[in-house]
N, C-alpha and C positions, 0 to 999 in steps of 0.2 A: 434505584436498584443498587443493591450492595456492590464493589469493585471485586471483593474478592469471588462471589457469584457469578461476576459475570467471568473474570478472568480463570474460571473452571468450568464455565460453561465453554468457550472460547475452547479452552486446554483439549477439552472432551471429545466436541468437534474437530479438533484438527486431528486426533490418536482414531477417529469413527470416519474419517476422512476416505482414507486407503483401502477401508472395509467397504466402499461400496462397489459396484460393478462401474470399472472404467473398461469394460471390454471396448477395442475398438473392431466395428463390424464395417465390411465392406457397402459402400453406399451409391449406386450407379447414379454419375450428376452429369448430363450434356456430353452423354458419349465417354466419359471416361469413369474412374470407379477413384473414389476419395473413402479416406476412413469417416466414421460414425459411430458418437456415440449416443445409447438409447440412452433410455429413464435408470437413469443409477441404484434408486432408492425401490423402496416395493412398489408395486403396482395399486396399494389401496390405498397411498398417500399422492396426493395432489399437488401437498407443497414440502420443497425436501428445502431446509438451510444448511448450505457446509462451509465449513471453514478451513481454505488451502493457505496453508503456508509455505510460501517459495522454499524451495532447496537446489533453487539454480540450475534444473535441468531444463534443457530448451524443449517444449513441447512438440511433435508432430503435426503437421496440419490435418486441420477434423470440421467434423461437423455435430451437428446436435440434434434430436427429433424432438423438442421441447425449447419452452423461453428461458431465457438466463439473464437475470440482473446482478450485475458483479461490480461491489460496493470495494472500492482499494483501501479497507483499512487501516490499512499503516504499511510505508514506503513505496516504491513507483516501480513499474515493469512496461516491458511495450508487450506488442499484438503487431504481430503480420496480418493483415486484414486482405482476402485475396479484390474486394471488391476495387481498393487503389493501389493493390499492388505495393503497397510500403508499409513501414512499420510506425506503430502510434505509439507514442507512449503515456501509458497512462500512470498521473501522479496520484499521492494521498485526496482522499478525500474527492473523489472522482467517479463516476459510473459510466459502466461501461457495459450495455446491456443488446442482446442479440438475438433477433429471431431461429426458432426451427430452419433446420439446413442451410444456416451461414456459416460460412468458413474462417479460420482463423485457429493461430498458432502463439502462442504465450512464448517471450523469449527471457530468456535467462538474466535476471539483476544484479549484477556483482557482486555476489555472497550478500549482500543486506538483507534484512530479514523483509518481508514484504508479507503482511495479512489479507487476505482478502474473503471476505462476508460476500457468497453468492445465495440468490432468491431464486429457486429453480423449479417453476410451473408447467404442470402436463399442458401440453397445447389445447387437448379438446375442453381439461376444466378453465384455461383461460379465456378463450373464445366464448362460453359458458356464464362467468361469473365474472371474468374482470375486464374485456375488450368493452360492458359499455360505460365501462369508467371512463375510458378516455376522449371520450368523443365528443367534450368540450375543446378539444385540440386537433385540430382535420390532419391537419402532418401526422401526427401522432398515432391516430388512428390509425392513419393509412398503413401507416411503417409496420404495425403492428396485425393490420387486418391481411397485408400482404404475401404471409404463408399461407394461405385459407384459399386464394386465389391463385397462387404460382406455384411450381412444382419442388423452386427453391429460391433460394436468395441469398444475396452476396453485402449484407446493409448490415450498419450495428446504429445504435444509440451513445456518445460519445461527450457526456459534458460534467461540470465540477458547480453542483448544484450553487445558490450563489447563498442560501440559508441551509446548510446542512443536518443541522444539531436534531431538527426532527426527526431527517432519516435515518441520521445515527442513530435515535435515541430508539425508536423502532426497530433498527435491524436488531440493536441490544436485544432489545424482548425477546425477538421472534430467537433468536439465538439460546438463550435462557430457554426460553418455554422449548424450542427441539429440542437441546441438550435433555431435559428432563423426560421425555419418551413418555407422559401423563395419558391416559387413555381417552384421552379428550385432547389432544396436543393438536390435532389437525383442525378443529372447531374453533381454537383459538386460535389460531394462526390466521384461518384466511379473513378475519376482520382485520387484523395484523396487515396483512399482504393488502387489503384492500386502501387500508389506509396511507402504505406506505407508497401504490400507485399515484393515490390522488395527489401528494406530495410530488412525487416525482412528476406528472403533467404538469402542475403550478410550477415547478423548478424549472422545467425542459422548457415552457412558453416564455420565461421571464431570459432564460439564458438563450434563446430563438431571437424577441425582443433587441436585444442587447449586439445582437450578430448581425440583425441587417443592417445594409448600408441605409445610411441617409441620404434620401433622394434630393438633387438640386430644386426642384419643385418643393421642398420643402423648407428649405434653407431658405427660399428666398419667400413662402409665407408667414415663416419664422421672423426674418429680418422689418417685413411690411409693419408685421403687427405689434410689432417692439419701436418700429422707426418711423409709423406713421404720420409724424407731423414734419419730418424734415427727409422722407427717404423720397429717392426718384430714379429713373429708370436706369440709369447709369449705373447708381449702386446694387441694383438686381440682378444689374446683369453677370456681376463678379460672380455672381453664384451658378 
């Protein structure tokens, strides 16, 4: 794809940004009342892409009635996440993605410009079309099947794919093709969205992998069957 294409596609979306509906509506969670926001975009689109450009204002704590995958295109910001109570910060090249009625607040990055590419799915077409993508990943699933069963949730998605260039090179498209408003835009998109899921459970499993501890039961299978002609019970036990 051409750079100057996309960087007008990119342009388009962030000036089409402001134009959607950020209404926030009062949302009753666990006895007390938080803001919310619904579906920004029309209601006969499934999948809306926008494109926020920080301007350093610290957000309000909110919630969502829809899925959100939020791609940090260039530079870092955090998130107050009410589920730990503290703030995350999320770098370049990072995703950071969040069910229906999870809470969290965007705080302000010291004038740096910060890009971020969000993928923003009606809950019922997700449930629909894309939940049984994932369910070659039981976590995954779960996380994701978990607004369909609870009334709300407090969980986000939180990691720095460890092969990224696919999903960049996707969210490019899917960016391109919304910027262009083609009367078929929503047709191409959710093979787009489909595929850029499947990527992201292959990413999310491999970066899962990578996170668990290694169990001393395994160190010390490891050691056996590396040291089998000269290991003994002494040295197993170090483990």
């Amino acid at each position: 794809m051409g750079t100057e294409q996309l960087q007008q596609a990119l342009y388009s979306l962030q000036e089409r940004f402001d134009s959607l509906n950020w209404t926030l509506y009062d949302s009753a969670v666990k006895g007390h009342t938080d803001k919310e926001y619904h579906w920004p975009g029309d209601e006969t689109e499934d999948i809306l892409i926008v494109v926020h450009k920080s301007n350093g204002v610290r957000e309000a704590f909110h919630r969502h009635d829809f899925f959100f995958f939020n791609y940090t295109y260039k530079g870092n910001y955090e998130s107050l996440s009410q589920a730990y109570h503290n703030k995350i910060e999320i770098r370049e090249g990072e995703l950071y993605a969040g069910q229906p009625q999870a809470g969290h607040a965007l705080f302000a990055h010291d004038n740096h410009e910060t890009i971020i590419i969000g993928v923003l799915i009606q809950k019922q077409v997700f449930f629909r079309f894309f939940l049984p993508l994932l369910s070659n990943d039981s976590k995954l699933f779960h996380f994701f099947l978990d607004p369909q069963t609870t009334s709300f949730t407090d969980e986000f998605i939180h990691f720095r794919p460890q092969d990224s260039c696919e999903l960049t090179h996707l969210l490019e498209m899917m960016v391109i093709e919304y910027a262009s408003g083609r009367i078929d835009t929503q047709s191409i998109l959710r093979p787009l969205a489909i595929s850029f899921l499947a990527y992201l459970t292959r990413e999310y499993a491999a970066a899962g992998k990578q996170k668990e501890p290694v169990r001393a039961s395994d160190k010390v299978i490891a050691y056996l069957n590396t040291h089998f002609d000269a290991a003994s019970l002494a040295d197993a036990s170090r483990f």
